[in-house]
N, C-alpha and C positions, 0 to 999 in steps of 0.2 A: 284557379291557378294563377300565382303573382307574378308576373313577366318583368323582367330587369329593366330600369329606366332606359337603356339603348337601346333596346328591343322594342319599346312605347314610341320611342323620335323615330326610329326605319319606319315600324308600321304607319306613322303617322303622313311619313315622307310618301311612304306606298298605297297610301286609301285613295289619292284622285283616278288611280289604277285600277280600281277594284274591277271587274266586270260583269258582275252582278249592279242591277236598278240604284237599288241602295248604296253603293256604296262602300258599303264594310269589307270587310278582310276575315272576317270568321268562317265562312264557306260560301266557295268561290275561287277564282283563277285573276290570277294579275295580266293586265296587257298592257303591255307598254310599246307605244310607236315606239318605231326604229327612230325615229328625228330625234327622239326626247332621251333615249338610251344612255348618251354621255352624261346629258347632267346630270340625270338621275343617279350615274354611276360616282360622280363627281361628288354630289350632295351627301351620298351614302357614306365615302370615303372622307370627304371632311368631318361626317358625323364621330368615325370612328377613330382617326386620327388625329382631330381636331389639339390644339392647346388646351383644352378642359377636360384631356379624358382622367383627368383625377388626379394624374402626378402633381405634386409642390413643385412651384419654380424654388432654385437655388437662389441662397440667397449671395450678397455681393462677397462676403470674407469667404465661404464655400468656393467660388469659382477662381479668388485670388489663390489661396491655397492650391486648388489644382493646376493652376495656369504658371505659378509658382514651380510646381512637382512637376508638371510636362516640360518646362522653361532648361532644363538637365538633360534631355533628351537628344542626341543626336541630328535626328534629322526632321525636318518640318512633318513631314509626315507621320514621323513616331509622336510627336506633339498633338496631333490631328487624332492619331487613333487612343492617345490618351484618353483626349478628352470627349472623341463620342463613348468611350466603354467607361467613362464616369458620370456623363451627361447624356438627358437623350436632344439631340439637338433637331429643330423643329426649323425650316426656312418658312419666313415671314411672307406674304403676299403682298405685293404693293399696293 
C-alpha cells in the first residue's frame, strides 16, 4: 500500500511516539506526553500548511496585475479581500 509523501513526514514526525519497544507505527498506539503535545501539534501543522505544500509562488507581473485590479476598489478592505481570494497569502515567521 503507497502512502502519500505527507503522510511519510507526520509518521516520521510520530515514530519517537511509538509505544511499542521498536519503535514503529505499524501496530501499536502512540503516546505523547502532555508537555510535548504543542509542538507536536505545531510541527504537524507547519507540515501541512507550510510554504511547500505544492502551490507556485506568483510571479512579480501576476501580483502587479492584481494589485493593479484591487487598486479600483473602494475600500482597503475590498482591496484586502481581493487579494486573499486571488492569492493564498502565507504570514512569514521571523
Amino acid at each position: 500500500m503507497a502512502t502519500a509523501p505527507g503522510s511519510e513526514k507526520i509518521l516520521h514526525i510520530l515514530q519517537p511516539y511509538a509505544s511499542n519497544w521498536s519503535g514503529t507505527l505499524q501496530r501499536g498506539d502512540v503516546v505523547i506526553p502532555r508537555a510535548e503535545l504543542q509542538k507536536l501539534v505545531e510541527e504537524i501543522a507547519a507540515l501541512l500548511g507550510g510554504p511547500d505544500s505544492g502551490a507556485p509562488e506568483a510571479d512579480e507581473l501576476e501580483v502587479f496585475q492584481v494589485l493593479q485590479e484591487a487598486s479600483r476598489a473602494a475600500s482597503l478592505q475590498s482591496q484586502a479581500a481581493r487579494l486573499r481570494k486571488v492569492f493564498r497569502i502565507l504570514k512569514r515567521q521571523p
